[in-house]
C-alpha positions as CSV (number, residue, x, y, z in Angstrom):
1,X,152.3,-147.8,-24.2
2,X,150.0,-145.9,-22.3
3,X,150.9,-142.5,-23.9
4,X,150.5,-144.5,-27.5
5,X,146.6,-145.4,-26.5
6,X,146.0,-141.6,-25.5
7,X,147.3,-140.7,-28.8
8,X,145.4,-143.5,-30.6
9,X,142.0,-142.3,-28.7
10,X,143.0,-138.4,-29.9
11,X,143.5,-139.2,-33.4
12,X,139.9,-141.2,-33.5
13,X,138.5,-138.4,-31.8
14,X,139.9,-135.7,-33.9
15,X,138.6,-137.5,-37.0
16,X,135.6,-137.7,-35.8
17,X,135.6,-134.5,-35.0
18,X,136.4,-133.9,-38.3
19,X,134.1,-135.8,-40.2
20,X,131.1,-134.4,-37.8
21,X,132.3,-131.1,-38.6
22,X,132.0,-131.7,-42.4
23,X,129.0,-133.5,-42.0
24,X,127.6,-130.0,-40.5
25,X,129.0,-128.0,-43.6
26,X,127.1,-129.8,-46.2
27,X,123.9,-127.7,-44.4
28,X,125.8,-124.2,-43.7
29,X,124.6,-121.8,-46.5
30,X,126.7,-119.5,-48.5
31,X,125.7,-116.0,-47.9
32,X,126.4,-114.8,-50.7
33,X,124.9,-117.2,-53.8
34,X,121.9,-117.9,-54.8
35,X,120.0,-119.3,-57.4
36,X,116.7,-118.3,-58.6
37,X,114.0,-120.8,-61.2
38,X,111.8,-119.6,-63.3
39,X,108.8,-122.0,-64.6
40,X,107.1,-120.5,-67.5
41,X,104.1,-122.2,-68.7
42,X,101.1,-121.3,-70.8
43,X,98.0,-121.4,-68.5
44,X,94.1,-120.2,-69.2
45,X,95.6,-118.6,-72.5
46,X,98.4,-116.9,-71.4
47,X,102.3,-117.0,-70.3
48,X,102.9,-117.7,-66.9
49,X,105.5,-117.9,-64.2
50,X,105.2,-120.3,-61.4
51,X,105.9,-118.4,-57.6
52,X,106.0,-119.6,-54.3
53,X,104.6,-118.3,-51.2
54,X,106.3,-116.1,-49.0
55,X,105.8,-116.2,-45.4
56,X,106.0,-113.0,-44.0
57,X,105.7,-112.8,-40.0
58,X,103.1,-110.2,-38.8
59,X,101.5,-110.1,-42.0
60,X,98.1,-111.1,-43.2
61,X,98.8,-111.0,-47.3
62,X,100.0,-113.3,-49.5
63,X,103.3,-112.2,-50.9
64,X,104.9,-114.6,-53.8
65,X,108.6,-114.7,-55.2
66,X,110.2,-117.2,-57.3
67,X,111.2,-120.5,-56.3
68,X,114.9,-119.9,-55.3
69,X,117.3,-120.0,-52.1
70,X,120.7,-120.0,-50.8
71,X,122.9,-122.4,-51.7
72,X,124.9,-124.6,-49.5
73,X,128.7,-124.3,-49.1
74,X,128.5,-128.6,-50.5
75,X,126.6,-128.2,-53.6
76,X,127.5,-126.8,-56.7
77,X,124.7,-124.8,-58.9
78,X,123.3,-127.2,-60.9
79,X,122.4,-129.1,-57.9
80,X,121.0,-126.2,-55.8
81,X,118.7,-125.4,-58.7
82,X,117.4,-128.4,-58.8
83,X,117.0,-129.3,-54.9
84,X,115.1,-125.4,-54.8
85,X,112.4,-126.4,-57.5
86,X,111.7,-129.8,-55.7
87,X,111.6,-128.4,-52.5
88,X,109.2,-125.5,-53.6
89,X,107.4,-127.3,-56.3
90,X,107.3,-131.0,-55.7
91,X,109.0,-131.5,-59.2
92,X,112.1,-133.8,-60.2
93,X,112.1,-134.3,-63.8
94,X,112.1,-130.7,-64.9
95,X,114.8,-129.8,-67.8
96,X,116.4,-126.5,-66.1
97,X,118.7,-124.6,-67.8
98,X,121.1,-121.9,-66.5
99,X,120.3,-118.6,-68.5
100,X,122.0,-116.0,-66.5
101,X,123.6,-114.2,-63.4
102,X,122.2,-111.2,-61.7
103,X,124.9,-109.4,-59.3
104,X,123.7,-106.0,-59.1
105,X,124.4,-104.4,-55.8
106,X,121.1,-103.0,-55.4
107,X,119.6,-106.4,-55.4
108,X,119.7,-105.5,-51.3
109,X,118.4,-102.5,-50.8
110,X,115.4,-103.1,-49.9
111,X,115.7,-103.8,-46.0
112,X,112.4,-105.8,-45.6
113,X,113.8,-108.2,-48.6
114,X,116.6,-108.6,-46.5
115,X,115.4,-108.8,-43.1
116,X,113.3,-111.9,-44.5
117,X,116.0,-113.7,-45.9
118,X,118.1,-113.0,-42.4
119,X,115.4,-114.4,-40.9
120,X,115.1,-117.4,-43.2
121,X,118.5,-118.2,-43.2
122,X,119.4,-117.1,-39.5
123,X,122.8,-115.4,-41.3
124,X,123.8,-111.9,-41.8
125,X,123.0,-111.4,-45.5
126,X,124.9,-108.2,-47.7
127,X,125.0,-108.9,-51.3
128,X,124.8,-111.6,-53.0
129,X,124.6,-112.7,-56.4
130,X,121.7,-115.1,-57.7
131,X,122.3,-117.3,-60.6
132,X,118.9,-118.1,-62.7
133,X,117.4,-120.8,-64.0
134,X,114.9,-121.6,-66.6
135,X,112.4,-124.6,-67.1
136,X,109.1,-124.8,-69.6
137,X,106.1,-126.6,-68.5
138,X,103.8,-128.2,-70.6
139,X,99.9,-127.3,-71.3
140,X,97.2,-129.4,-69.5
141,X,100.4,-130.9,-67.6
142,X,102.3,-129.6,-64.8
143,X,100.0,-126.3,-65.3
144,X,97.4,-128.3,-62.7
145,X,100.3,-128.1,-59.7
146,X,99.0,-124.7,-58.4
147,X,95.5,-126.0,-58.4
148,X,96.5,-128.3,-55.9
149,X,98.9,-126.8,-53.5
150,X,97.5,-122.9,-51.9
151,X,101.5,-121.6,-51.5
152,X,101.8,-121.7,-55.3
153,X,100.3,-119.3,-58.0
154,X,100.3,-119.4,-61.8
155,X,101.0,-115.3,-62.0
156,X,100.9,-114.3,-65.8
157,X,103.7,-112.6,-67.3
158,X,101.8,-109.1,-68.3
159,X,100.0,-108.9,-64.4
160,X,102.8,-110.1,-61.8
161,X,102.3,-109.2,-58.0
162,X,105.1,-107.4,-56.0
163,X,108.5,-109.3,-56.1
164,X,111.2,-109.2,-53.9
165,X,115.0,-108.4,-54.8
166,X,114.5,-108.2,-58.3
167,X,112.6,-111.1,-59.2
168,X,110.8,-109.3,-61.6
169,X,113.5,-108.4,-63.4
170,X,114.5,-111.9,-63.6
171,X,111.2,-112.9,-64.9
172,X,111.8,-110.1,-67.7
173,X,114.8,-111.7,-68.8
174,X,113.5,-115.1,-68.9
175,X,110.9,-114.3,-71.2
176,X,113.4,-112.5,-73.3
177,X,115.6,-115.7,-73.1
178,X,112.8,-117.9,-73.9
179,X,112.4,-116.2,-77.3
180,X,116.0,-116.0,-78.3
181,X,115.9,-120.0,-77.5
182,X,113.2,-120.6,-80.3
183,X,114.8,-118.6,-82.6
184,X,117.8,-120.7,-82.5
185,X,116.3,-124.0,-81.5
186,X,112.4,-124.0,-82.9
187,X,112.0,-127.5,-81.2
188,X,111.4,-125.6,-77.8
189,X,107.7,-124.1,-78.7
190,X,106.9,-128.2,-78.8
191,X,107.7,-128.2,-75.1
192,X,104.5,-125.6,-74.0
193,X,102.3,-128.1,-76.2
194,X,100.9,-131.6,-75.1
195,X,101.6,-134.7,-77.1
196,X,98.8,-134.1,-79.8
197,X,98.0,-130.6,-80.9
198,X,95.8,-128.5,-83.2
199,X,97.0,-125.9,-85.5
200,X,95.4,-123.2,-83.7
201,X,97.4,-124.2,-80.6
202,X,100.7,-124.5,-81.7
203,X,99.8,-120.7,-83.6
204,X,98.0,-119.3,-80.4
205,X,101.5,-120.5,-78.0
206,X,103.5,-118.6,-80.9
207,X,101.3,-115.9,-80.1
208,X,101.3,-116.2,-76.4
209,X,105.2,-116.3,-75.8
210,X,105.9,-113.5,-78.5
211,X,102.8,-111.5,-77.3
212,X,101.5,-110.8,-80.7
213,X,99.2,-111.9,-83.3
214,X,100.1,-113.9,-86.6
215,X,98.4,-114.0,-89.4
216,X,96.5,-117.0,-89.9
217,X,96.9,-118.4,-93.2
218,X,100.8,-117.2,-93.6
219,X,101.3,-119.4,-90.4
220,X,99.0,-122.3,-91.5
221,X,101.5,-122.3,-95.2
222,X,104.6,-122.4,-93.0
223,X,102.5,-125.5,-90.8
224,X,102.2,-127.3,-93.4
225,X,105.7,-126.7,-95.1
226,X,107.7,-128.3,-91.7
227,X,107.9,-132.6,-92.5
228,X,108.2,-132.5,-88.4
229,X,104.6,-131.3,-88.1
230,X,102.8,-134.3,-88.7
231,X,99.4,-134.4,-89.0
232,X,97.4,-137.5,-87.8
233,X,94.4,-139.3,-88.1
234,X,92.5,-138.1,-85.0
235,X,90.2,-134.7,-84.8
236,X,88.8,-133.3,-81.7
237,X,85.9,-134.2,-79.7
238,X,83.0,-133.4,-78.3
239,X,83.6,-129.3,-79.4
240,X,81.0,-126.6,-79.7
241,X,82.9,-125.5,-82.9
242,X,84.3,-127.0,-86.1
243,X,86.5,-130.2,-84.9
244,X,90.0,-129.8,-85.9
245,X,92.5,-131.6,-86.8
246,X,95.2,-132.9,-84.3
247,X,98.9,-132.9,-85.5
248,X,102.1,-134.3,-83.8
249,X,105.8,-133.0,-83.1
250,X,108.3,-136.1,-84.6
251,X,111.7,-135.4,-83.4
252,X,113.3,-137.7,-85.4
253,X,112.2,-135.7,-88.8
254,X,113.0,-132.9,-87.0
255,X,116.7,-133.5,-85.9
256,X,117.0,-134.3,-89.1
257,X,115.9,-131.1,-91.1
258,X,116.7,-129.2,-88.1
259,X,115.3,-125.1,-87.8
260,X,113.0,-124.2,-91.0
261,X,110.6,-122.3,-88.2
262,X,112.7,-119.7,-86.7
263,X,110.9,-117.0,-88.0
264,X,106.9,-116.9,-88.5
């Protein structure tokens, strides 16, 4: 009877022991995955990428990288990437969307790169592989979010700062991915833009994310030829120049003639 209670007690306490040990798991990170976001947005008339500060010990510059971490041993991508952005950007209902893997060995070799993330992570780091992520941000929106937080910086496309690993790399590819998206699925360019926008917007975001001017007129005749740009009632305000005319995305109309705009 006696040696029946011992083993009763041993089995509670081993599955405790268990369950605690689990419990701890679900905050170990994996060494060797990552995953990386990149927030483009268009911002004082140009593409940008949202970073996050980087606390370096012993220094007195700013030095920025993308919002991105380890991931834990519990979590699978899709959730990592999500948890990073909020707990680097404040943001929860952000679309991301898994664009590509970077595994190249000399992600590591810079020791300083590594001797952060050691000391960030308080684990022995070799390589590892980074999965990224992409997300668009709308104009006049989320755009404000550096404004009120000093560890995060619009940094546009064509001017970044240094980058750790190879973050600028990753921003490269993003953009690149960004465009391929619009080609297939024209929709997308509606994301940059707020709910009501003039022609000159939706031509100077074309601009902006292929980094090239359009011609005017041609793109005005191609406007007015897509039923899902609808143009409303309402002109602008209170402008120094000409007021112009605000138009609309519909999605319905759009789902339903699909891509006319994929090239301009």
């Amino acid at each position: 009877m006696i040696c029946e209670e011992k083993n009763s007690i041993f089995v509670k306490n081993l599955f405790k022991y268990i369950m605690e040990t689990q419990k701890d798991k679900k905050e170990l990170f994996y060494p060797h995955v990552s995953v990386d976001c990149v927030l483009l947005g268009v911002n004082e008339d140009k593409l940008c990428v949202l970073l996050v500060e980087r606390k370096i010990a012993g220094s007195s510059e700013k030095h920025y990288k993308l919002p991105g971490s380890l991931i834990y041993e519990s979590e699978d991508l899709d959730t990592a990437a999500y948890r990073v952005l909020n707990e680097a950007t404040g943001l929860k209902r952000v679309a991301l969307r898994q664009f590509h893997s970077f595994g190249s060995p000399a992600r590591t070799k810079n020791k300083e790169d590594v001797q952060w993330l050691e000391n960030a992570s308080k684990m022995k780091i070799t390589r590892i592989v980074t999965v990224a992520y992409l997300a668009l941000c709308k104009i006049g929106k989320k755009t404000t979010l550096a404004d009120k937080n000093d560890f995060l910086i619009w940094a546009p496309i064509d001017s970044l700062p240094h980058l750790p690993f190879d973050h600028t790399e990753i921003v490269e590819a993003a953009v690149c991915e960004i465009r391929k998206w619009i080609e297939v699925e024209p929709s997308i360019v509606f994301d940059y833009l707020p709910l009501k926008f003039t022609a000159y917007q939706l031509r100077r975001t074309y601009e902006i994310i292929y980094n090239k001017e359009m011609d005017v007129r041609n793109f005005h005749k191609k406007m007015n030829s897509l039923d899902y740009v609808v143009q409303t009632d309402e002109i602008e305000t209170g402008v120094s120049h000409r007021a112009a005319r605000y138009y609309r995305f519909d999605k319905v109309k759009y789902n339903k003639l699909h891509s006319k705009f994929n090239k301009i």
